[in-house]
C-alpha positions in Angstrom: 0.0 0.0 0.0 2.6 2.5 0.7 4.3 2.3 -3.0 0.7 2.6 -4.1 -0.1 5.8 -2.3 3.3 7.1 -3.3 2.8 6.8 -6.5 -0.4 8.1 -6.5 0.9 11.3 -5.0 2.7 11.9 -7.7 0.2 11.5 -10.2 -2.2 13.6 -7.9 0.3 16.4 -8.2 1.4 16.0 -11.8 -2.3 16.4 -12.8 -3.2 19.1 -10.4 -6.3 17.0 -8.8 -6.2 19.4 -6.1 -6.6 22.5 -7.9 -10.3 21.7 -8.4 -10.6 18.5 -5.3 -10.2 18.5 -1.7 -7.8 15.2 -1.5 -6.5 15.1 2.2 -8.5 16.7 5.4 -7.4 20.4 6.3 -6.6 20.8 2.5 -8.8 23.6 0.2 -8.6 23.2 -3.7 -7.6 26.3 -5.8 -11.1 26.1 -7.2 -13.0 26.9 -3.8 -11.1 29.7 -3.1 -12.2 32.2 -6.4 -14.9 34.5 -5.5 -17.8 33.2 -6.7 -17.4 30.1 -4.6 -18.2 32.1 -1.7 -21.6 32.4 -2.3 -23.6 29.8 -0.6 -25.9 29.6 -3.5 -22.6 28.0 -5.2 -21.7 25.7 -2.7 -23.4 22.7 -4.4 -21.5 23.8 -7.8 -18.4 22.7 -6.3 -16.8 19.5 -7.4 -16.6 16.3 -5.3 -14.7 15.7 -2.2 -11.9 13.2 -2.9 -11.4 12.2 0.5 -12.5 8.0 1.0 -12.9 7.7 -2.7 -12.0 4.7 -2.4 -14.2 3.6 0.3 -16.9 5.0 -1.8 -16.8 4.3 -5.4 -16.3 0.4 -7.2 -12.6 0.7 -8.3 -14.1 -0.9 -11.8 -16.5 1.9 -12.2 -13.5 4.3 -11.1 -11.2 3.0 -13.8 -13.9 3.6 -16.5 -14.6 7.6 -15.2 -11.0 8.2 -15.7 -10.8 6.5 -19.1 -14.1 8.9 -20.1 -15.1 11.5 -17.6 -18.2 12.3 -19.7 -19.2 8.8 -20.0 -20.3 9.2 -22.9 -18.9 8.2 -26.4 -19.8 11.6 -28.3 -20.1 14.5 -26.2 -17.2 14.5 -24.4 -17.8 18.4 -23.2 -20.4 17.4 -20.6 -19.9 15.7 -16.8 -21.0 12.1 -16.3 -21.8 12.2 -13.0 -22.8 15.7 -12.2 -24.3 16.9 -15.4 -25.3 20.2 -13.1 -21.8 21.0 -12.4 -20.6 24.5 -14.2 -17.0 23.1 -14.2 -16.3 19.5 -16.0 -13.7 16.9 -14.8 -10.8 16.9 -17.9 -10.2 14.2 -20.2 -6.2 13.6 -19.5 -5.9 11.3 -21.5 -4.6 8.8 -19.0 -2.6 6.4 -19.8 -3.4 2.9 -18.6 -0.6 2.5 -16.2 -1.6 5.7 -14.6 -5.5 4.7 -14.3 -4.1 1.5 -12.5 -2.3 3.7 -10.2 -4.7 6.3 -9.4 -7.4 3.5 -8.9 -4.5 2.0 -6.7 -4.1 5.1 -4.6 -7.4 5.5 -3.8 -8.4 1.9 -2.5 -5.2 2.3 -0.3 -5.9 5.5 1.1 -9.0 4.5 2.5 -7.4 1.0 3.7 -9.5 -1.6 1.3 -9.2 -4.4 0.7 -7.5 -6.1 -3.0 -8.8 -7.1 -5.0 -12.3 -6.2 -4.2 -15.5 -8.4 -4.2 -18.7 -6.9 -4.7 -21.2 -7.4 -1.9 -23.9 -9.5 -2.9 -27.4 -7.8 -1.9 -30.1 -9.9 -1.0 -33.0 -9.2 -3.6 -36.5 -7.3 -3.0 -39.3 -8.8 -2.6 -42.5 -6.9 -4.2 -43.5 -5.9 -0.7 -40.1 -4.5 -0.1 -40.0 -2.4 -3.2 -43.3 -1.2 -3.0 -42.3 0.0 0.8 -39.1 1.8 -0.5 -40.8 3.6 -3.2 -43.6 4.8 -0.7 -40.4 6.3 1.5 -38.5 7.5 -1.3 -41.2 9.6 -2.3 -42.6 10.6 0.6 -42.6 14.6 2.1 -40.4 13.2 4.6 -37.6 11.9 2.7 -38.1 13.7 -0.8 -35.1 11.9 -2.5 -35.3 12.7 -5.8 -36.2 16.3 -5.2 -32.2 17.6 -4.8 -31.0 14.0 -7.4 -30.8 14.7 -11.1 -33.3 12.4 -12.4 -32.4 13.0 -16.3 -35.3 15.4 -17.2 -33.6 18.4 -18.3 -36.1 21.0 -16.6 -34.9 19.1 -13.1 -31.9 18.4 -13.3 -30.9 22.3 -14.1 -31.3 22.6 -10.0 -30.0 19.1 -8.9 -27.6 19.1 -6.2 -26.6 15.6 -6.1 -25.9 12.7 -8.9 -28.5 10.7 -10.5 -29.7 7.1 -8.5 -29.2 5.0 -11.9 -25.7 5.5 -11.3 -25.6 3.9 -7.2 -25.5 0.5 -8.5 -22.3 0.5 -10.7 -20.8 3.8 -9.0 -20.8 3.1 -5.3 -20.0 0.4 -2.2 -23.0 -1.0 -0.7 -21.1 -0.4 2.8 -20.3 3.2 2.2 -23.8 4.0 0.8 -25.7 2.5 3.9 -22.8 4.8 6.5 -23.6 7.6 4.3 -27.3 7.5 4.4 -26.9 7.8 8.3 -24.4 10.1 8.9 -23.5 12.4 5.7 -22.4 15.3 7.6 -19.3 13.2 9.7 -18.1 11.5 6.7 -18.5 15.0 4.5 -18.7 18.0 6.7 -20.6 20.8 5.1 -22.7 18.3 2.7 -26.2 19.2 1.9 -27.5 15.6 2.4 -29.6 15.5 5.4 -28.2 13.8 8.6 -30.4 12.5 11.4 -33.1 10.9 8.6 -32.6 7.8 11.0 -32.1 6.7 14.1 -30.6 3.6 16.4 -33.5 0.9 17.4 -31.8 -1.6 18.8 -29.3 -3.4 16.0 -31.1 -2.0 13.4 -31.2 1.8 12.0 -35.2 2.9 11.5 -36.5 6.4 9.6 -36.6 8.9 12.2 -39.8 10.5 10.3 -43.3 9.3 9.6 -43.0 6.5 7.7 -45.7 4.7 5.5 -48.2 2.5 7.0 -46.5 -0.6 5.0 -43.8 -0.1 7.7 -45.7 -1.6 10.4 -44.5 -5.1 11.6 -41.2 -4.6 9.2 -38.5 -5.7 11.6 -35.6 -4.7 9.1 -33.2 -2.6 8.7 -34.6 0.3 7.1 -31.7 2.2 5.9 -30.4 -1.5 4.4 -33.9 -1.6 2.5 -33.4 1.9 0.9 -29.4 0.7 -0.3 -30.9 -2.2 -1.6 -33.3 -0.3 -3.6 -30.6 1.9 -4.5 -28.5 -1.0 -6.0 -31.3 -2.2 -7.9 -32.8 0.9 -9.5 -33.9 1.0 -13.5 -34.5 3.5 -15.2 -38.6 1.8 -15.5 -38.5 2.4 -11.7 -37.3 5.8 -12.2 -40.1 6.7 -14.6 -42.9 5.5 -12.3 -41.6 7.5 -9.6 -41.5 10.4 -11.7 -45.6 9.7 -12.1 -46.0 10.1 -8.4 -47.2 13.4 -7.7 -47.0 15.4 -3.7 -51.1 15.5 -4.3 -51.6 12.0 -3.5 -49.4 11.3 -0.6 -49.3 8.1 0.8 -50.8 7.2 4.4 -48.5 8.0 6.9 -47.8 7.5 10.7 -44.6 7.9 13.2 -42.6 5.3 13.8 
């Protein structure tokens, strides 16, 4: 690991990563200093915290955002995760010895394990999916309201990436930590903290929650990962058809 991070280091310099990142704790990028980033209205405009990239992203998926930022074959002048962004990661042109290494550097600056092994997620049952759609679009926990959902007239004031992405983009792992604690693991995020709370082993919605909830003795924050990890882009649709005017029955938890 240590050849691994110092290689990366120098890669991380040569390319400037943290001109427009924040790559270590205590360190600013270039980019958050200029003036217009001290508006709070372009907080959100900012580009993506590099600290625990590794503990975050599938190294696979990482080594296919660095071959093509845009992800995307023709228009290369656009962002692939954060289409809202003003600023756009650069295509370097990598070579693939230095994609190895930056992916490298990464998984062993956040301590994980090589080679890594997907986590197998056990699948939804209809009841289970029906109860994480009712929560995700529920007043309470209004996901898709700051997520780009790929309809242009939204996504011009999304804050945060799009879900279709979770699935190949992120650890299961990180993405259940995250959902309960945003703010520790990125200070200054605009996700939410405190949407759930401890009960006993498991971690519940600390809002109402719908009345399909009731006798559900799981995890809850598990359920919405596992939703996460198996979102289409038909499931996206018929979320997109479910309007705040006919909200579902709730009651606390």
């Amino acid at each position: 690991q240590r050849k691994d991070i110092r290689e990366g280091w120098w890669l991380v310099n040569k390319y400037n990563c943290m001109g427009c990142h924040q790559v270590r704790i205590g360190q600013k990028s270039i980019l958050s200093g200029l003036p217009r980033y001290q508006d709070p209205d372009w907080k959100e405009q900012l580009p993506p915290t590099l600290i625990g990239e590794g503990a975050r992203v599938d190294p696979n998926w990482l080594t296919r955002f660095l071959e093509n930022p845009a992800m995307n074959q023709t228009d290369l002048n656009r962002n692939g995760v954060r289409s809202y962004l003003r600023v756009r990661m650069p295509t370097f042109s990598f070579t693939d010895g230095e994609i190895r290494k930056i992916v490298r550097f990464f998984e062993a600056l956040s301590s994980q394990a090589q080679p890594y092994i997907p986590t197998k997620l056990e699948p939804l049952t209809d009841k289970e999916r029906e109860m994480a759609r009712q929560l995700f679009t529920s007043k309470a926990a209004p996901c898709l309201k700051c997520h780009a959902t790929g309809d242009p007239s939204h996504d011009r004031n999304a804050t945060a990436p799009n879900f279709l992405l979770a699935k190949e983009r992120l650890k299961p792992g990180w993405t259940a930590r995250w959902m309960v604690d945003p703010a520790m693991m990125a200070p200054g995020t605009s996700m939410p903290s405190g949407l759930f709370k401890r009960d006993g082993s498991r971690w519940v919605f600390s809002g109402p929650v719908p009345s399909s909830f009731h006798g559900y003795d799981k995890d809850h924050a598990q359920l919405l990962v596992r939703y996460m990890f198996q979102f289409t882009p038909e499931e996206q649709r018929r979320l997109a058809g479910r309007t705040p005017s006919a909200p579902v029955k709730m009651a606390r938890q």
